[in-house]
C-alpha positions in Angstrom: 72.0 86.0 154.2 73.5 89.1 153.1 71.0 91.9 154.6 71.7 90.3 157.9 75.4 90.3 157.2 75.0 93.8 156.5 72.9 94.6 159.6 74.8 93.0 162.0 78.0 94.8 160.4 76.6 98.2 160.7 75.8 97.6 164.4 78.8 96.1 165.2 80.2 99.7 163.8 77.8 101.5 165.6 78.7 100.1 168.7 82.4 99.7 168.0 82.1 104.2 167.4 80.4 104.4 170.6 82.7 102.1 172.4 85.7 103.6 171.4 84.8 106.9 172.4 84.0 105.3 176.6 86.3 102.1 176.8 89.4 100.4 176.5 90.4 97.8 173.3 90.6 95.0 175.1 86.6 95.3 176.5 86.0 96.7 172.8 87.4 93.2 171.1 85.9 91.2 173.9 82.5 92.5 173.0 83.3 92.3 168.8 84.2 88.6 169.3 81.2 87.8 171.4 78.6 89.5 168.6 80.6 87.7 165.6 79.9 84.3 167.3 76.3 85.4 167.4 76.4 86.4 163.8 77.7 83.0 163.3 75.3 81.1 165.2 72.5 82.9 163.6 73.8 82.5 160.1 74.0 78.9 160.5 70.4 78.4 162.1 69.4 80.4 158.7 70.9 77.9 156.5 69.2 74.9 158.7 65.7 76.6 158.2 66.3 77.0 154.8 67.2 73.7 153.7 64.2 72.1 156.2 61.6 74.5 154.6 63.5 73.6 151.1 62.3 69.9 151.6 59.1 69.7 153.3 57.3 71.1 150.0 58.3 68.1 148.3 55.7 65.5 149.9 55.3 62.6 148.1 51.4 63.8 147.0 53.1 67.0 145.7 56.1 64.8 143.5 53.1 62.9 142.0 51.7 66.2 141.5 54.1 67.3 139.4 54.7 64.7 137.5 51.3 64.7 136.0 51.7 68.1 135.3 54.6 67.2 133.5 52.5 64.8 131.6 49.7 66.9 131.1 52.4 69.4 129.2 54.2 66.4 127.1 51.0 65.6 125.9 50.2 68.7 125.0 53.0 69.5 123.4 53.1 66.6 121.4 49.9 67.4 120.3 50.2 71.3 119.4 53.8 70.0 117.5 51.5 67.5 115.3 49.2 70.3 114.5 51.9 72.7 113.7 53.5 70.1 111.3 50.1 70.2 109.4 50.0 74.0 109.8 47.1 74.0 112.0 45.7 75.3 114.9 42.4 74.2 117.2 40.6 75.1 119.8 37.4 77.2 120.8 36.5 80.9 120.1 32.9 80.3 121.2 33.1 77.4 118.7 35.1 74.8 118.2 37.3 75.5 115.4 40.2 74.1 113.0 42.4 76.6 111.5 45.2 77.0 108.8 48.3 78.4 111.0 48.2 81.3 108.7 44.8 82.0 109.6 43.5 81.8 106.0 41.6 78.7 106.7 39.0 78.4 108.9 36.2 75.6 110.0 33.9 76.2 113.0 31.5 73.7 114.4 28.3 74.5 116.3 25.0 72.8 116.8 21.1 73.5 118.1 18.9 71.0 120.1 15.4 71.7 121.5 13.4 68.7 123.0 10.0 69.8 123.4 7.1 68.9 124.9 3.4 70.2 123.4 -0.4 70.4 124.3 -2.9 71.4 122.5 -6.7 71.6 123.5 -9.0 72.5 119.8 -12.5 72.3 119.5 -14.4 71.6 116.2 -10.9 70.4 114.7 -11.8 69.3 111.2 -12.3 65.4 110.4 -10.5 63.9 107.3 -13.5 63.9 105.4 -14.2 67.0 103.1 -17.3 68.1 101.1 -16.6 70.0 97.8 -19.1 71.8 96.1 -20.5 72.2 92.4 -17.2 73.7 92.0 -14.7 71.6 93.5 -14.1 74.0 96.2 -14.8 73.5 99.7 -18.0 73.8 101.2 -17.5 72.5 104.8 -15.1 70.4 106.7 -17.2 67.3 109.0 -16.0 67.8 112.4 -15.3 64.1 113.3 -12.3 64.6 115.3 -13.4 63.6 118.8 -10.2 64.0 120.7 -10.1 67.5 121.4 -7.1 67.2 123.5 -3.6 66.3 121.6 -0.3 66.4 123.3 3.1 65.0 123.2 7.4 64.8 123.1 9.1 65.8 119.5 12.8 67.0 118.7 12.1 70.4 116.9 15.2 71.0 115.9 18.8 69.2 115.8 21.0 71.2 113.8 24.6 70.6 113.3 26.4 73.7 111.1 29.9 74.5 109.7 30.7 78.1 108.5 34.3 79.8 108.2 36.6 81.1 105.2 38.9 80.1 102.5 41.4 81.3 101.1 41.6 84.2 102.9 38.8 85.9 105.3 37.1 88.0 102.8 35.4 83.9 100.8 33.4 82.6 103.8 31.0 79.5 103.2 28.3 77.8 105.6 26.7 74.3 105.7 23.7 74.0 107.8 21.8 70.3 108.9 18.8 69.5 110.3 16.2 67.0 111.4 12.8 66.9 110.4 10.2 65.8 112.7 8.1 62.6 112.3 5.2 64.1 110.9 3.9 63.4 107.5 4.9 61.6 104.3 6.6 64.9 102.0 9.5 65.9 101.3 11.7 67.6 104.0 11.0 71.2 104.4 12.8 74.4 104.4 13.9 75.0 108.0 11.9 76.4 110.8 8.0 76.7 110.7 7.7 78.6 107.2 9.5 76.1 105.3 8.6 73.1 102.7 6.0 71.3 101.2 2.4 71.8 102.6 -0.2 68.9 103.5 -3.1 69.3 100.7 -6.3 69.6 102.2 -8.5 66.7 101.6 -5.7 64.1 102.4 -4.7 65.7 105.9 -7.3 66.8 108.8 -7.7 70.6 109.2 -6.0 71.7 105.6 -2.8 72.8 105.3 -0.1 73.1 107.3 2.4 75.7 107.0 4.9 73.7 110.0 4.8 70.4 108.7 7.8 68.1 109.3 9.0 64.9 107.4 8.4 61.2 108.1 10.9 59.3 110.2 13.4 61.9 111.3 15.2 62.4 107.9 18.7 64.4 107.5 18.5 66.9 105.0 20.1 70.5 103.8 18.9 74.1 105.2 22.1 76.2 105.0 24.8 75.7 101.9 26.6 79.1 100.4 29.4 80.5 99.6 29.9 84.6 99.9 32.7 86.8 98.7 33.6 90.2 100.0 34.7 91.8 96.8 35.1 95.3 97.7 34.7 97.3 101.0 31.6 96.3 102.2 30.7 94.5 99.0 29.5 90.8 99.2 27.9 88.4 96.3 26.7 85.4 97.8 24.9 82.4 96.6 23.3 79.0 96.9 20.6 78.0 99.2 19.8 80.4 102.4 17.4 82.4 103.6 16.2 85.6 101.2 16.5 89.2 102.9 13.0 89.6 103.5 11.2 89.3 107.5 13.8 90.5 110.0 12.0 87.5 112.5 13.2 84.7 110.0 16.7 85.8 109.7 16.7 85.7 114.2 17.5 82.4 114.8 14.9 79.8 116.0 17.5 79.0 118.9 18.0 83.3 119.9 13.5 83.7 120.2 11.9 84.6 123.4 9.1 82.8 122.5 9.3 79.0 121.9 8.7 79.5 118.0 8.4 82.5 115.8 5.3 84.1 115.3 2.3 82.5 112.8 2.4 85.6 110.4 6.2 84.9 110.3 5.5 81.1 109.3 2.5 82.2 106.9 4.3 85.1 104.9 8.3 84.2 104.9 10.4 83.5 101.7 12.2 81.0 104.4 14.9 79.6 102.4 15.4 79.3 98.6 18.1 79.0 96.1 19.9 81.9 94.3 22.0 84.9 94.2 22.7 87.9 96.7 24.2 91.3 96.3 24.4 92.9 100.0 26.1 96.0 101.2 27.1 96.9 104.7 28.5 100.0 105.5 27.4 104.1 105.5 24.3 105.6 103.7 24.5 109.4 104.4 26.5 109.3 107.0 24.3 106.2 108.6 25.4 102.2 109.7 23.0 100.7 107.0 22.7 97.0 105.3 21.1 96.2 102.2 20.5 93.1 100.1 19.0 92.5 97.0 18.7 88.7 95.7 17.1 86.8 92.5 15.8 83.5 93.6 13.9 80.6 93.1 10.4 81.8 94.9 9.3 80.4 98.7 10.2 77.3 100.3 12.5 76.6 97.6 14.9 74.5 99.3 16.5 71.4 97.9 15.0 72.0 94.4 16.4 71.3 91.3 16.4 73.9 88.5 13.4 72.6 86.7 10.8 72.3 89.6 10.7 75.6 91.0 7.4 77.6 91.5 8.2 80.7 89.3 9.4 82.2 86.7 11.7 85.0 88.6 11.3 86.0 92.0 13.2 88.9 93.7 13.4 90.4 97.1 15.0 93.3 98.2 15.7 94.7 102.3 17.1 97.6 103.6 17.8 98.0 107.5 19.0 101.4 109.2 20.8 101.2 112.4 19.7 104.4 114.6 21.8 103.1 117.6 23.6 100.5 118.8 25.4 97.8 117.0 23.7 95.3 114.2 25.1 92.3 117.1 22.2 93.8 119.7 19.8 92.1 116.8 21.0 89.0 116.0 18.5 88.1 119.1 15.4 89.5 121.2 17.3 89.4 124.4 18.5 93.1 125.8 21.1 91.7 127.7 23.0 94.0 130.7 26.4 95.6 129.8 25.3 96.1 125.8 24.6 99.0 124.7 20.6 100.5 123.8 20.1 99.6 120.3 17.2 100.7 117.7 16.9 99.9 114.0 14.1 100.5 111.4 13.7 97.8 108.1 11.6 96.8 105.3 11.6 94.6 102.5 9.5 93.6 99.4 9.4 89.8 97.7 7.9 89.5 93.9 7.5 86.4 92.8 6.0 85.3 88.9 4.5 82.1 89.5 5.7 79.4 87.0 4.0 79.6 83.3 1.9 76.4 82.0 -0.3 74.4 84.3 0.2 71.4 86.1 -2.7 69.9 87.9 -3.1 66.6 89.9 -5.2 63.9 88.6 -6.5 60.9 89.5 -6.2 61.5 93.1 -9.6 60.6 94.6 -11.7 63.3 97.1 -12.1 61.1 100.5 -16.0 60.8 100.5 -16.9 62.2 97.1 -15.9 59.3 94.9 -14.2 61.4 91.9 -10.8 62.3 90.9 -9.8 65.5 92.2 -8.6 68.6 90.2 -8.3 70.8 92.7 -4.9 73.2 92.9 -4.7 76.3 91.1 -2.1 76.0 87.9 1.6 77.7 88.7 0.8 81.1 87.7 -0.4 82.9 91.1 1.7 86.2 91.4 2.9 87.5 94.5 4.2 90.8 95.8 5.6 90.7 99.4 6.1 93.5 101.9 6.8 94.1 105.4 8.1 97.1 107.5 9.2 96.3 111.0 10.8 98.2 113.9 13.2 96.1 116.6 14.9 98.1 119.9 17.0 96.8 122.9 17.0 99.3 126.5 19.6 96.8 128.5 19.4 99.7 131.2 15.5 99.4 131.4 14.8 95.6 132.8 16.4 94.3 129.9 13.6 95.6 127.5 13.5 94.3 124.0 10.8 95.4 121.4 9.9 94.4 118.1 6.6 95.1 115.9 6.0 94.1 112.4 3.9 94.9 109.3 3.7 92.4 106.6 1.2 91.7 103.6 0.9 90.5 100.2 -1.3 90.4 97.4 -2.1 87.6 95.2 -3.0 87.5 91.3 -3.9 84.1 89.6 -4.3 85.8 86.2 -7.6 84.2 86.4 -6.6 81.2 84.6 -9.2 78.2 86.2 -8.1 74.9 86.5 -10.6 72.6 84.3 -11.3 68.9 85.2 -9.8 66.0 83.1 -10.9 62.5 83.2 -14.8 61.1 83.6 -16.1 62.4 86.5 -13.3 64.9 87.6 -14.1 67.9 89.7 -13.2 71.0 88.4 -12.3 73.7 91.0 -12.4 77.2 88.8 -12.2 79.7 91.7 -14.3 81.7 89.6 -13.3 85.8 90.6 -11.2 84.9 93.8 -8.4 83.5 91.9 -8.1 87.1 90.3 -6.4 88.8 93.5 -6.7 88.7 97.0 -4.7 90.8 99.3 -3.6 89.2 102.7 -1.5 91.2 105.8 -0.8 90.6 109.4 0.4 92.0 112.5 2.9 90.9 115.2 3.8 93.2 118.2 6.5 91.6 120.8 8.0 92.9 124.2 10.2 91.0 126.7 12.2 92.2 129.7 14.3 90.6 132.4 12.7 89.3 135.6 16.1 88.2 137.3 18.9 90.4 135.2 20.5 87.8 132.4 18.8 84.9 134.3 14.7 84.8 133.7 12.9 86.9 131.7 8.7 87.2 130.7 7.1 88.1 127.4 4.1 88.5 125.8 3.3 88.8 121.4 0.1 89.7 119.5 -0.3 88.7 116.5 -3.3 89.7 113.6 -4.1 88.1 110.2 -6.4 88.8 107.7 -6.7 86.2 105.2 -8.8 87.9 102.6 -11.0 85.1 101.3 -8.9 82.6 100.8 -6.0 80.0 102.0 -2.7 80.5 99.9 0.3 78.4 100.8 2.9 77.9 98.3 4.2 74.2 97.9 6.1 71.6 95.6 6.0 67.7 95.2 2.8 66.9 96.8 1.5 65.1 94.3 1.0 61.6 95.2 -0.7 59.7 93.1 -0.3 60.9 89.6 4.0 61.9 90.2 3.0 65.5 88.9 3.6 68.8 91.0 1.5 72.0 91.9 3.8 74.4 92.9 0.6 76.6 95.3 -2.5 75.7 97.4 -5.1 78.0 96.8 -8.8 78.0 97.8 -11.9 80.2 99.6 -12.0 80.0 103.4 -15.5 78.8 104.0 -17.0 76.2 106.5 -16.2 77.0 110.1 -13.1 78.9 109.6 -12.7 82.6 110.2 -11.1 85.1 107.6 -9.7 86.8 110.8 -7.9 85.4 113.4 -6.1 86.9 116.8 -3.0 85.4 118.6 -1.7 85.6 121.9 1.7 84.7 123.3 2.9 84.6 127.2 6.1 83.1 128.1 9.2 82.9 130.1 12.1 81.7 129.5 15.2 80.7 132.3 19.0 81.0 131.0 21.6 78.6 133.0 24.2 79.9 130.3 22.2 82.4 128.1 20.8 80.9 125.0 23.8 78.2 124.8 21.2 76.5 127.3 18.1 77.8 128.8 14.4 76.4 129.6 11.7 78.2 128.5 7.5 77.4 128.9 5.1 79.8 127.0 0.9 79.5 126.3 -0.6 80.3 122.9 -4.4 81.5 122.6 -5.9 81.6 119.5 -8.8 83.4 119.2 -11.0 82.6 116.2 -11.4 79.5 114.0 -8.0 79.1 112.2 -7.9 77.4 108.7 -4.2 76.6 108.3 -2.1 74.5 111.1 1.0 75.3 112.0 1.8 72.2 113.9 5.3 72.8 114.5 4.3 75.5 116.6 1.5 73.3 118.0 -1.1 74.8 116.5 -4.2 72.4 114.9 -6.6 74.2 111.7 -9.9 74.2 113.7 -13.3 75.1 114.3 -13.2 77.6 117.0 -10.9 79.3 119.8 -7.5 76.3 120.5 -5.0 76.8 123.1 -1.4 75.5 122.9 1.0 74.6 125.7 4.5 74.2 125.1 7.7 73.9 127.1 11.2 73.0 126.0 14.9 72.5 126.6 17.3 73.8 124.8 21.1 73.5 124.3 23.7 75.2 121.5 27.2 74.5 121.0 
């Protein structure tokens, strides 16, 4: 109202300058009184439009608008004032999370699913029935298994976790869940393919089976630590997680390209045990490096009490160098756009003093051959782990990830046979092979985006040498007798290969990166494998097998 006031006020004083300079007053007042009217009229049609545009916003729909808003925010300050009068906070950071208002508590809550669906096509996959010779050791496996094609659903993983910090940031914790899959009658394993206790030969079709699940979907522990930054870079940690040692165990199952992690991965991991870490991150030489050195309890040595681990002392050791990039870039194998290109180079070493005295089982009878079986090696295999690997990220180059990997390790019984007890028990001595055997493998991985962020392709190769023999450490698989063999140890013979060749293709299709994505990949295995790795959907058999798999996955 007042800029037209003003306007009208400065023509009415341009006019009235220019009127008194070329008329009389009365004309001059005439024409004054006839523009104030106007002023008047137009000031008063203002305040009309005003008021009528004032109203028509306020529609009935738009009142009950605005009174739910109003109820939205009552409610929700009711409930931030009940939080704050317990001095906490909630929400989501990528997690949900509880925190102390201070910030010196926090809890966060995330979770994994994958439903997945597998085929697998084997020929000459080995019967249940095993022949044993003078020795004990096996001769041959019959191949009675006439269904060469095996397919199905299964839940591979349903995790539920809770990590955070006490106290202050610097004492965080985590607590990790799973489910096992419905697949045998042991104890629940150590989590992903690598972990927990292994099917012994003669009871089980096709040997061994380094991705064996649990019977009837059982709820038990992977993840459960505590950590303390103590200095600068400085942290002790301890409980039960994963030792420092293969860089493709400590990269989530959920955050693979391919469906699972790689066979040489599942055979040679430390996967998760129990002890005590000492890890630094921060400058070597003027270089972003992380190192961790932890005493443990030996492989698969979850859930384990302190009296039935498999050694006497087992230590591991890993060192990674960041070259470029950030240490985030490799928490997965996706190089996705926007980051940065990121290469690092790593290796590690596991020693492990297999457990003094000897524990054999007894009385557990050989399907076919009549006898009790003594058939596992005592606890005192050594083993010495290594593995050097390579992983880079070129976001600016089709989203290109790499990784390749070394890993080996050689075995010493200390040539301590297992002799038979009991009329009629087979003895299985392992006469010179039990004295050292030296086993390595190969994996080699690219992937790059199809569709930037959206769909990407890959393909792995994978090598392993066996050496001789099938060596799978183990715990509680003693059925019969109640006692425990802590390693699985025997000479590859029969129709299995010493050498064995894998080949992975795969793509996978993000909706919301991993958080949920579907992915479809095809393993080949060429050559006759002796140890199944059936949560990867792969069978011990005779000859070349080929395994479909496809899978949905969501994270929270």
């Amino acid at each position: 109202m007042r800029p037209i006031k003003f306007l009208m006020c400065s023509l009415v004083l341009g006019i009235s300058s220019g009127a008194f300079a070329g008329s009389d007053d009365s004309d001059l007042r005439a024409e004054l009184e006839a523009l104030k009217s106007q002023v008047k009229t137009q000031a008063t049609e203002i305040q009309q439009l005003r008021a009528a545009n004032g109203d028509s916003w306020l529609t009935q729909r738009r009142a009950e608008e605005v009174k739910t808003l109003i109820r939205d925010v009552l409610s929700d300050a009711d409930t931030r004032a009940s939080l704050a009068e317990g001095g906490m906070t909630a929400g989501w950071n990528g997690h949900f999370y509880l925190s102390s208002e201070d910030g010196n508590f926090l809890m966060q809550v995330s979770g994994v699913g994958q439903a997945r669906y597998t085929f697998n096509r084997a020929r000459g996959r080995p019967g249940s029935v095993i022949t044993t010779n003078a020795n004990g050791a096996v001769a041959a496996a019959n191949n009675n298994a006439t269904d060469r094609n095996v397919a199905g659903f299964s839940v591979r993983r349903a995790q539920i976790r809770f990590d955070g910090h006490l106290f202050d940031p610097k004492f965080t914790y985590a607590v990790q869940i799973n489910v096992t899959n419905a697949n045998n009658n042991f104890s629940p394993p150590a989590e992903d393919l690598g972990g927990g206790d292994i099917q012994i030969y003669f009871d089980h079709p096709g040997g061994p089976d380094i991705g064996a699940g649990n019977n009837s979907g059982d709820i038990y522990l992977e993840d459960a630590w505590f950590a303390y930054e103590f200095a600068d870079g400085w942290t002790v940690k301890g409980g039960q997680f994963k030792a420092p040692f293969l860089h493709d165990e400590h990269v989530s199952g959920a955050h693979q390209v391919a469906i699972e992690r790689a066979f040489v991965t599942d055979l040679f991991t430390v996967d998760y045990t129990q002890g005590v870490q000492l890890a630094y991150d921060g400058q070597l030489v003027g270089q972003p490096v992380r190192i961790a050195g932890m005493i443990h309890d030996g492989s698969y040595q979850s859930n384990t009490n302190y009296n039935s681990d498999t050694t006497d002392i087992a230590l591991s050791g890993r060192i990674d160098v960041l070259l470029a990039g950030d240490w985030n870039e490799f928490e997965d194998y996706q190089a996705w756009s926007g980051k940065p290109m990121a290469l690092k180079v790593g290796g590690a070493f596991t020693y492990e003093e297999g457990e003094g005295g000897r524990s054999t089982l007894t009385d557990t009878t050989v399907p076919g051959a009549g006898a009790p079986f003594v058939g596992v090696e005592p606890n005192t295999v050594d083993v010495f782990k290594w593995t050097i690997d390579v992983a880079a990220e070129f976001p600016d180059m089709f989203g290109l990830s790499l990784f390749g990997a070394v890993v080996g390790q050689h075995l010493d019984g200390n040539g301590e046979p297992v002799s038979a007890t009991g009329a009629g028990a087979v003895a299985f001595p392992l006469p010179g092979i039990v004295d050292g055997a030296d086993q390595w493998g190969v994996v080699l991985q690219a992937s790059a985006f199809v569709i930037p962020d959206k769909m990407d392709a890959f393909i792995r190769y994978e090598y392993v040498d066996f050496d001789g023999v099938v060596f799978v450490n183990m715990r509680d698989t003693a059925r019969s007798s109640g006692t425990t063999s802590n390693s699985l140890y025997y000479p590859i013979s029969g129709p299995f290969d010493d050498r064995v060749h894998f080949v992975t293709v795969g793509s996978n299709y993000y909706f919301h990166g991993n958080a949920a994505k579907a992915s479809v990949d095809l393993v080949y295995v060429l050559g006759s494998l002796p140890i199944a790795d059936s949560g990867a959907g792969l069978q011990a058999a005779g000859d070349d097998q080929v395994s479909i798999r496809a899978q949905f996955q969501f994270m929270f």
